[in-house]
N, C-alpha and C positions, 0 to 999 in steps of 0.2 A: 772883807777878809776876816775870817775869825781869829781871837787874840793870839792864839798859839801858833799860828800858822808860819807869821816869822823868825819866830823865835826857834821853831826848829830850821826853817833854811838856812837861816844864819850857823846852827849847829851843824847840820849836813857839810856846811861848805868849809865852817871851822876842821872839823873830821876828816874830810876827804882828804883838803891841803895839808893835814898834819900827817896824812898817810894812814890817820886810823879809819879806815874800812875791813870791812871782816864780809865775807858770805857763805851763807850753811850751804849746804851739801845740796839741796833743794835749789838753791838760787842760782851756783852753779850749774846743774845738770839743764837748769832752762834758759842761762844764757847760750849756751852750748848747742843748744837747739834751736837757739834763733836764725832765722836764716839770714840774719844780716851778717853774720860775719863776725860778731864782735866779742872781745874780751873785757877781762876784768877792767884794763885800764880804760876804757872805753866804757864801762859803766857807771863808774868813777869821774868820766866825762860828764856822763848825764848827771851822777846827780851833782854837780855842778850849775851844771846848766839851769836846775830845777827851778822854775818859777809860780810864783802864787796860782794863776790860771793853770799848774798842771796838777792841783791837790783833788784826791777824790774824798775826803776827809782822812778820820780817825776810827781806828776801832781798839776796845781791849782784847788783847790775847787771854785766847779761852787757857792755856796752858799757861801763864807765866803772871798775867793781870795787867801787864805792860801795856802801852798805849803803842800800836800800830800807825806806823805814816800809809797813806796809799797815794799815789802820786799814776798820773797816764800822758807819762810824756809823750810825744810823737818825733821816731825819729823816720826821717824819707817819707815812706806812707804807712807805715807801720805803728799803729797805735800801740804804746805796752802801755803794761801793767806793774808796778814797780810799788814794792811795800817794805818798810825799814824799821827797827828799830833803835831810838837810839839810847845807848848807856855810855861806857867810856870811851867806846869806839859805835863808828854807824853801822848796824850789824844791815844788810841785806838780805832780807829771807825770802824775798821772790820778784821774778824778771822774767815776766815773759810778756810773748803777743794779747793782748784784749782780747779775753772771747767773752762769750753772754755767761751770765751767771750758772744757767743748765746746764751747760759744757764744764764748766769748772768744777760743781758739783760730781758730774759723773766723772772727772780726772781725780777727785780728791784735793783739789789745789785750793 
């Protein structure tokens, strides 16, 4: 497990329980499309949940420099795709279903 990896779980989970969770407009419109059904507080669920085995690593944001979480929890049989960043609150910037990289590409996502 890489050194940062707990360090931000532990931050996720500090965040969610303090209520500080935030999601952009993006992260919304793809919960919203999940067919699972599920809401914010429900997402909030997962990244609770989040454990080591669901990290896909790290990347920096081209726009801000920030360090990206990417995380592919699986909830029922639905593989997502879930990417955070965190500052004073865990911002969530994307939630959606796992598609192949080609498909994300041609979505923009």
């Amino acid at each position: 497990m890489p050194r940062w990896l707990a360090k931000v779980l532990s931050q996720i989970d500090r965040l969610v329980a303090a209520g500080k969770v935030r999601f952009t407009l993006k992260a919304i419109r793809e919960l919203a499309a999940l067919e699972l059904g599920l809401d914010e507080a429900d997402a909030c669920d997962i990244l609770r949940r989040l454990q080591p085995e669901d990290s896909r690593g790290r990347i920096v944001s081209e726009t801000t420099g920030e360090w990206m979480y990417v995380f592919g929890p699986r909830i029922a049989e639905t593989q997502l795709y879930l990417k955070v960043v965190i500052r004073t609150d865990c911002v969530v910037v994307s939630l959606h279903e796992q598609v192949d990289d080609e498909q994300l590409q041609e979505e923009g996502r």
